[in-house]
C-alpha positions in Angstrom: 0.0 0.0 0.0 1.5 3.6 -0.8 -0.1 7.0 0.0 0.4 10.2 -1.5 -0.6 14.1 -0.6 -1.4 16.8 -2.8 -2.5 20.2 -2.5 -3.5 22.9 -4.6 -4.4 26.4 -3.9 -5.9 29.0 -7.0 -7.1 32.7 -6.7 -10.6 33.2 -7.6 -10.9 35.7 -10.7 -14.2 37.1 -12.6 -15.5 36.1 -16.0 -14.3 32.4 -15.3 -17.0 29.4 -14.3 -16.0 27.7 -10.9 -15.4 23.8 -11.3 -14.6 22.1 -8.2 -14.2 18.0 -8.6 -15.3 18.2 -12.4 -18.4 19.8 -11.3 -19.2 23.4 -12.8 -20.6 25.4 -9.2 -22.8 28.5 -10.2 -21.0 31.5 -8.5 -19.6 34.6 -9.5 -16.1 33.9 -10.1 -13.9 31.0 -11.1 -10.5 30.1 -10.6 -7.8 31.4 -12.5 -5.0 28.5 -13.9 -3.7 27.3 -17.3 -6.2 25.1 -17.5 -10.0 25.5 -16.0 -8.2 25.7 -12.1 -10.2 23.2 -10.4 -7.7 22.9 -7.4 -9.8 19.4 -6.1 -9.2 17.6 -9.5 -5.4 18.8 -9.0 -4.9 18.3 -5.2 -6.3 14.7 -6.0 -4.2 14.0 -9.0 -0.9 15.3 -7.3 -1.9 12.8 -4.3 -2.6 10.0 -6.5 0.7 11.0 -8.4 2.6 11.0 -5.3 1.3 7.4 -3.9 2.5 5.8 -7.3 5.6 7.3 -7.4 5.0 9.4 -10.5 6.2 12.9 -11.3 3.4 15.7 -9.8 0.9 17.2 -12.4 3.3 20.6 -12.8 5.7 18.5 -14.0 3.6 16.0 -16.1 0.8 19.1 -17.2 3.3 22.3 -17.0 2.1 25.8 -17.2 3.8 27.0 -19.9 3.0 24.4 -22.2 1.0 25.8 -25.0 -0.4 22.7 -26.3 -2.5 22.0 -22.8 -3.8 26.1 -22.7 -7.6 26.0 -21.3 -7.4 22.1 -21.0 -10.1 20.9 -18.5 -9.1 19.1 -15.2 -11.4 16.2 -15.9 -8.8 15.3 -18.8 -5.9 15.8 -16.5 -7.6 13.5 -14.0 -8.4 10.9 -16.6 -4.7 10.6 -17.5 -4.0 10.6 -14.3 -5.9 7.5 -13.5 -4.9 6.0 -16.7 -1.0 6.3 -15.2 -2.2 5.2 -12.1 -3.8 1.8 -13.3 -0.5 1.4 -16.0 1.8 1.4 -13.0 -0.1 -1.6 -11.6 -2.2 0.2 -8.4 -5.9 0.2 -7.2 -7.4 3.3 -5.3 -8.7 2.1 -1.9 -9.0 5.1 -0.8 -9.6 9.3 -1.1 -9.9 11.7 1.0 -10.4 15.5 0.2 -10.8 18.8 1.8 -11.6 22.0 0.0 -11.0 24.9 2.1 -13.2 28.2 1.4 -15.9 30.7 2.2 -17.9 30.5 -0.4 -19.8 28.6 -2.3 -20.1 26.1 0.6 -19.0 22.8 -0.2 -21.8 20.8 1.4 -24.4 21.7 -0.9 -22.4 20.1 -3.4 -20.9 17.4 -1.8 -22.6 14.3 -2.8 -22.4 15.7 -6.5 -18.7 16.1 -6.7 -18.1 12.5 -4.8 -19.8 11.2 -7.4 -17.9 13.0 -10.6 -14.9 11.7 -8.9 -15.6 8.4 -8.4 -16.8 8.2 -11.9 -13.8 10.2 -13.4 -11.5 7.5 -11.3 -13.6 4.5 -12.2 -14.0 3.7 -8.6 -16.9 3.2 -5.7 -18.1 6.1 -4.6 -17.9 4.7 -0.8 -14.0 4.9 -1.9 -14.2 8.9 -2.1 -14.9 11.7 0.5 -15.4 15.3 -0.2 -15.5 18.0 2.6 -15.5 21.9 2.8 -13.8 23.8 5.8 -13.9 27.4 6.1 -11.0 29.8 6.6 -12.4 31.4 9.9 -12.1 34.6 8.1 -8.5 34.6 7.8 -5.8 35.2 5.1 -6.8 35.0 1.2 -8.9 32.1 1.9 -11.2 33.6 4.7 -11.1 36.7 2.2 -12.9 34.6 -0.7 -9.8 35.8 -2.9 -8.7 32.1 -3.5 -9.7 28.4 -2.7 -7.4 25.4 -1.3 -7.5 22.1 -1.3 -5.6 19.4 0.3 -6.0 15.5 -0.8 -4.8 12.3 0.3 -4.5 8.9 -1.6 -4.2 5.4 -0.8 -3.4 3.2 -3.3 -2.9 -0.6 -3.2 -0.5 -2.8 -5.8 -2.5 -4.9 -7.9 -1.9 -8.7 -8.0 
């Protein structure tokens, strides 16, 4: 068994939609990023990365590659899992926390466990999803940006 962390942190900026997980969340602002900054897609993919000892999604999805301008993070997840199941591992387990004001993540929730699971080709029971607040504090308690943090368990394949 191997685990991996990631984390991701993007600053909110207007005229952009808001994906969090794969899931487009009506708000006023999105997230800026090369591709369409959906920082729980990349917090997960960098953790899943990490656990099978692969290179982390800068490295593998750079931002100054041209090619990969505006590409969505449900691609970059896809690959992701695709690497994940060529390297010979299983996910057992996920575990997510989106930290943010606003939009709260519990409205949501259950929608963006289940674009995960299906994006990873795994159990939804297999995937949890939760929303903390910043107290207030710093860029994230300012609702100028939204982090995530992920962790991955993975399990070598017989």
């Amino acid at each position: 068994m191997r685990v991996g962390v990631g984390f991701d942190v993007h600053r909110f900026t207007v005229g952009r939609k808001l994906y969090l997980g794969g899931v487009e969340i009506p708000f006023d602002k999105g997230l800026l990023g090369h591709s369409d900054g959906d920082v729980l897609l990349h917090a997960v993919s960098d953790a899943l990365l990490g656990a099978a000892g692969l290179p982390d999604i800068g490295h593998l999805f750079p931002d100054t590659d041209p090619e990969i301008y505006g590409i969505s993070s449900t691609e970059i997840i896809r690959r992701v899992q695709m690497m994940i199941s060529e390297t010979g591992f299983s996910i057992t387990n996920l575990d997510a926390v989106v930290i943010c004001e606003r939009p709260k993540i519990a409205k949501y929730r259950e929608i963006i466990k289940s674009s995960i699971a299906s994006l990873l080709k795994v159990d939804e029971f297999r995937v949890s999803v939760k929303g903390k607040s910043a107290e207030g504090l710093g860029v994230l308690g300012s609702e100028e940006a939204v982090a995530c943090f992920a962790v991955a368990l993975l399990e070598e394949m017989n």
